[in-house]
N, C-alpha and C positions, 0 to 999 in steps of 0.2 A: 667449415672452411678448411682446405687441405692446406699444405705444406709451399706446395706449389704456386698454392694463390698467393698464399701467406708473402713468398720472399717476391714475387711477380711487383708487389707495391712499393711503391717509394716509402722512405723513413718516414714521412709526413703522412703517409695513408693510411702506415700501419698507428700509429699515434690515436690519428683520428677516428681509425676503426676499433683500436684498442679502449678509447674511452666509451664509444658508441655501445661498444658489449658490455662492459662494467655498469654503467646508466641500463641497460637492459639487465644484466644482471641482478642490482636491486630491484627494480622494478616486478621481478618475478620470485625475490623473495618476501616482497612484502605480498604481493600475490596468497604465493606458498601460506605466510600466514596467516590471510585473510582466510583460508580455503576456498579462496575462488581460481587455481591455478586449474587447465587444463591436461595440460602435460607435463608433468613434475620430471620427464627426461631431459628436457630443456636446459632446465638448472645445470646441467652433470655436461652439455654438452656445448651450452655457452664458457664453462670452466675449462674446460678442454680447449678449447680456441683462442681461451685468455693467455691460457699456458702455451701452446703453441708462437702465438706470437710475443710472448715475453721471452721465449726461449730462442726465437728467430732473431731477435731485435740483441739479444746479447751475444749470437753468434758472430753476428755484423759487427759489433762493437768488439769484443774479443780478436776478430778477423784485423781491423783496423790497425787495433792497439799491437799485433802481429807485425805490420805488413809497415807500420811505421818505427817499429827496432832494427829490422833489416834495414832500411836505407840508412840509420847511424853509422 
């Protein structure tokens, strides 16, 4: 998921997508350790997209927390 999609969603979609990947995240670690994964790029690329939107989700809150000292 790019960047673009990423800020595209509302606070509640990124949330909901954010736990959706996490729940697939383990889900492909236990994979991983079964040895029944297919493509162990996956792992490295759902973590990428965690980080993405935990990074977007605090630019928004950071932004907020900005935009509500100036109006003091």
């Amino acid at each position: 998921m790019k960047a673009s999609e990423i800020r595209a969603l509302s606070p509640e979609e990124r949330k909901k997508k954010l736990e959706e990947l996490r729940m697939e995240l383990i889900r492909l670690k236990l994979q991983a350790a079964t040895g029944v994964l297919d493509n162990p790029g996956k792992i490295r690329a759902i973590k990428r997209t965690i980080a993405r939107i935990l990074t977007i989700m605090r630019e928004e809150e950071l932004k907020s927390l900005k935009e509500g000292k100036k109006k003091k």
